[in-house]
C-alpha positions in Angstrom: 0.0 0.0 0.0 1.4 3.1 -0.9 1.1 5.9 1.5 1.2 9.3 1.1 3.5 12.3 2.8 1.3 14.7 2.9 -2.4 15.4 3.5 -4.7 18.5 3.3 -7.9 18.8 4.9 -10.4 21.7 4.3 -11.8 23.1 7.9 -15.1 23.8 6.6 -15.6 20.5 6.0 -14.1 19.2 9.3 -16.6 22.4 11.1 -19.5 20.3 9.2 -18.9 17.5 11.1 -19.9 19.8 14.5 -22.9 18.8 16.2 -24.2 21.5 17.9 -25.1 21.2 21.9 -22.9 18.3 21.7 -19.5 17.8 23.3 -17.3 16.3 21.2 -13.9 15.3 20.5 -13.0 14.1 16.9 -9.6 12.9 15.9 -8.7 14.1 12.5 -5.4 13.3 12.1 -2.7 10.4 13.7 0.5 9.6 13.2 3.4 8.4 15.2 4.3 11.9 16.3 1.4 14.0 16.8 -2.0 13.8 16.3 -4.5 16.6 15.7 -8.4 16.6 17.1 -11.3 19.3 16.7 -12.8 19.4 20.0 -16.6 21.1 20.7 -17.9 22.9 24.0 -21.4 23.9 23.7 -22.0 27.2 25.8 -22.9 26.2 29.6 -21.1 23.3 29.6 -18.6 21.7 31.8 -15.4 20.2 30.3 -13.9 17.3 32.6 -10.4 17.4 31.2 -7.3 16.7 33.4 -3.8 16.7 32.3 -2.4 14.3 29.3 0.7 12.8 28.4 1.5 15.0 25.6 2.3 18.1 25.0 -1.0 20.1 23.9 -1.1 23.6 21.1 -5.0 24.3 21.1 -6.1 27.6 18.6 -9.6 28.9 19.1 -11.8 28.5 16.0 -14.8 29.9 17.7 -16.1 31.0 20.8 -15.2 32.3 24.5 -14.3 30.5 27.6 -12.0 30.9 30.7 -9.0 27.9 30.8 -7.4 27.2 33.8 -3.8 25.9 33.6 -2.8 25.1 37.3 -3.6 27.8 39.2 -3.9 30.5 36.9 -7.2 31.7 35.1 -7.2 33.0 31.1 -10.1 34.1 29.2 -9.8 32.3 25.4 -11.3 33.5 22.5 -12.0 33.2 18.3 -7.8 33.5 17.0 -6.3 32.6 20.8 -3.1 29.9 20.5 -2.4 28.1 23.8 0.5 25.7 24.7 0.0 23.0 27.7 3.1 21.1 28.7 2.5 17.7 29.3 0.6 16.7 32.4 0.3 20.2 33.4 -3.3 19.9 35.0 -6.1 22.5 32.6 -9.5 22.9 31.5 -11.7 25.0 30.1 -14.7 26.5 31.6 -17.2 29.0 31.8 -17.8 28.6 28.5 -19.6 31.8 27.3 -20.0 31.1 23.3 -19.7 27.7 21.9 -16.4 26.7 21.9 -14.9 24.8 19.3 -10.6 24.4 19.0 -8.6 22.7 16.7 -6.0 20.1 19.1 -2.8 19.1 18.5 -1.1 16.7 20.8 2.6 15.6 20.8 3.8 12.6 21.1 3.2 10.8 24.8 5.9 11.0 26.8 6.1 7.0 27.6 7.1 6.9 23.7 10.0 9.4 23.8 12.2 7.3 26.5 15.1 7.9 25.7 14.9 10.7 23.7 16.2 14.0 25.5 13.3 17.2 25.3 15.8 20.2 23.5 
């Protein structure tokens, strides 16, 4: 099977796939290095997320929320980028405006053994 280096994907398209009032999380891309999700918060609702094993980039597609990375408090919004270390304990809440971001997750941790963070 021949596979490809490369792949583009069209956000509208991925947006389509947003149910609204749900809360979702929908992989759209894995590979052994990264993997990249579209995740959906519906206004009002309560995200149960706890720290990961990889290191997190979220950018704000729409909405406006509050996330909490340890003990400090930032309001998130439509254009905001935000970098989570691995296991560094966050969630978003009081989420004002539906809130949808686009993921991207490094690789875990228990893979990189022996591999030295630069």
């Amino acid at each position: 099977m021949d596979e490809k280096n490369w792949l583009i994907l069209q956000l509208p398209e991925i947006m389509a796939t947003i149910e609204p009032g749900a809360t979702r999380l929908h992989e759209i891309l894995r590979t052994p290095s990264m993997s990249c999700s579209i995740y959906h918060l519906p206004a009002g609702s309560r995200e149960m997320q706890s720290a990961h094993e990889e290191d997190e980039l979220y950018l704000v597609l729409e909405g406006r929320a509050r996330l909490r990375v340890e003990d400090e408090e930032h309001v998130v919004e439509k254009g905001s980028i935000m970098y989570v270390r691995t296991a560094c304990d966050h969630a978003f809440f009081d989420i004002e405006e539906d809130l949808t971001v686009l993921a991207f997750f490094g690789t875990p941790m228990r893979q990189l053994r022996g591999f030295r963070r630069v």
